[in-house]
C-alpha positions as CSV (number, residue, x, y, z in Angstrom):
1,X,76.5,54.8,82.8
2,X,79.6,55.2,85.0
3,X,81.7,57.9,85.1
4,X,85.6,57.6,84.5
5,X,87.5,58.4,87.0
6,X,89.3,62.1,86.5
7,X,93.0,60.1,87.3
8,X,91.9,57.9,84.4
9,X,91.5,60.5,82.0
10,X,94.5,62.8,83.3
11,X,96.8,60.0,83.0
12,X,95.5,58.5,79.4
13,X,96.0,62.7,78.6
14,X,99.4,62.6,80.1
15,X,100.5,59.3,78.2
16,X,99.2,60.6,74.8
17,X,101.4,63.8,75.5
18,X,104.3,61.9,75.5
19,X,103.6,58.6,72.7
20,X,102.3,61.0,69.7
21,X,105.6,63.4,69.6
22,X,107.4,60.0,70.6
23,X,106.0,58.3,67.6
24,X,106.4,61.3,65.3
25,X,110.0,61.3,66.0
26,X,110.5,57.8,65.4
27,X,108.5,57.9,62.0
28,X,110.8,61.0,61.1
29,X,113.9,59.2,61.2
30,X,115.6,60.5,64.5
31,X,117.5,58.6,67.5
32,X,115.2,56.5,69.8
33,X,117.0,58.4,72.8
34,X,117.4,61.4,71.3
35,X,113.3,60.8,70.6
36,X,112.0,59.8,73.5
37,X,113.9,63.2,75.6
38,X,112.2,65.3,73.3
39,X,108.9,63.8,73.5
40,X,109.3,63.6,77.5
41,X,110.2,67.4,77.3
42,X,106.8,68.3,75.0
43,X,104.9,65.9,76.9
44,X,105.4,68.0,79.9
45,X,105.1,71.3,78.0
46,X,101.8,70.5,77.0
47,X,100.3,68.8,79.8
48,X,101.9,71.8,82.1
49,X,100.0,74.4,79.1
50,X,96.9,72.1,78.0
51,X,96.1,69.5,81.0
52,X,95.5,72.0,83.8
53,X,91.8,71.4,84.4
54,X,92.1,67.2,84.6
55,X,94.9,68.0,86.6
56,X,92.8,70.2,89.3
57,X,90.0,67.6,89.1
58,X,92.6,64.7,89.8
59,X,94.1,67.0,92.6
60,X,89.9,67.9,93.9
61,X,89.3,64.1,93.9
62,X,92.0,62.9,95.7
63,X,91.6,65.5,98.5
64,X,88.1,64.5,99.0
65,X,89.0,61.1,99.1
66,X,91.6,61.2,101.2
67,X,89.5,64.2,104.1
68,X,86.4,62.1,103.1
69,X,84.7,65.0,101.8
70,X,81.8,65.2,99.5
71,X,82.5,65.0,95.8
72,X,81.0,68.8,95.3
73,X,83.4,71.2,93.3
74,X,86.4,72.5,95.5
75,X,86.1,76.5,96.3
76,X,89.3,78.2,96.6
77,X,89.6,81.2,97.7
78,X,89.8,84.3,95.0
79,X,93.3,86.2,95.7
80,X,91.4,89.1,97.1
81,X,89.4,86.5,99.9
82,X,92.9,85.0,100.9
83,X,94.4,88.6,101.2
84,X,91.8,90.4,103.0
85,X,92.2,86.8,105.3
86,X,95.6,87.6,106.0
87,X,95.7,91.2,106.7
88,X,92.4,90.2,109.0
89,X,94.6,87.7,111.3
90,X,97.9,90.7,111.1
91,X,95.5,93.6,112.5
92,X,94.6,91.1,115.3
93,X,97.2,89.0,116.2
94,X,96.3,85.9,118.5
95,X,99.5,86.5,121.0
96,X,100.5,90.2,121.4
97,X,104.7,91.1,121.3
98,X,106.2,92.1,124.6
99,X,106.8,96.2,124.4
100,X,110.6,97.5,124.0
101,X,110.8,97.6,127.9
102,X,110.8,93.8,128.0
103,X,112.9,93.5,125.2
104,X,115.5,95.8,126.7
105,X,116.0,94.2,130.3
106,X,115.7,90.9,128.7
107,X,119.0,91.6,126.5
108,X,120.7,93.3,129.4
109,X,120.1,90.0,131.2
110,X,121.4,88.3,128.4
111,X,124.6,90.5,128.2
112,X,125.5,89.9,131.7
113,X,125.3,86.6,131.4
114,X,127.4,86.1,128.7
115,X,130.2,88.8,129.8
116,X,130.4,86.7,133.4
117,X,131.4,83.9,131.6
């Protein structure tokens, strides 16, 4: 049997967000504009709330199609990983900062450029 594709699924999710409340409204009676605002603005609430997994396996899929990767699940980094990662590359920085001394004669060099004008 094939598999659906996650974008499939996300965006049959997303479009059911969006028709129920739409047709809920409508059966209640209220404005077709007025209706179809609301329903936009729960449709987003609840795929923002309830849709985050399809969304992350749309996101997966289309980086592995896109760097040709294989179709495995996508490791990201836990918070702690990423920071220990960036306080790793700040206690050894790849191009070291030119000491005071340099910064001092290269603003009086500066200065005397600019006052000669």
């Amino acid at each position: 049997m094939k598999r659906i594709p996650p974008a499939v699924i996300y965006t049959i999710l997303r479009l059911l967000t969006f028709f129920v409340p739409l047709a809920i409204l409508l059966l209640l009676g209220f404005n077709e504009w007025f209706s179809a605002i609301v329903a936009a603005l729960i449709g987003f609430a609840i795929s923002l709330i309830f849709l985050r997994r399809p969304r992350e396996q749309v996101a997966v899929a289309i980086h592995n199609k896109r760097t040709g990767a294989d179709a495995g699940p996508h490791e990201t980094p836990t918070d702690e990983e990423a920071e220990d990662e960036v306080i790793e590359h700040s206690e050894h920085p790849q191009h070291p900062e030119p000491d005071a001394a340099q910064n001092a004669e290269h603003s009086d060099h500066v200065d005397g450029d600019a006052t000669s004008r």
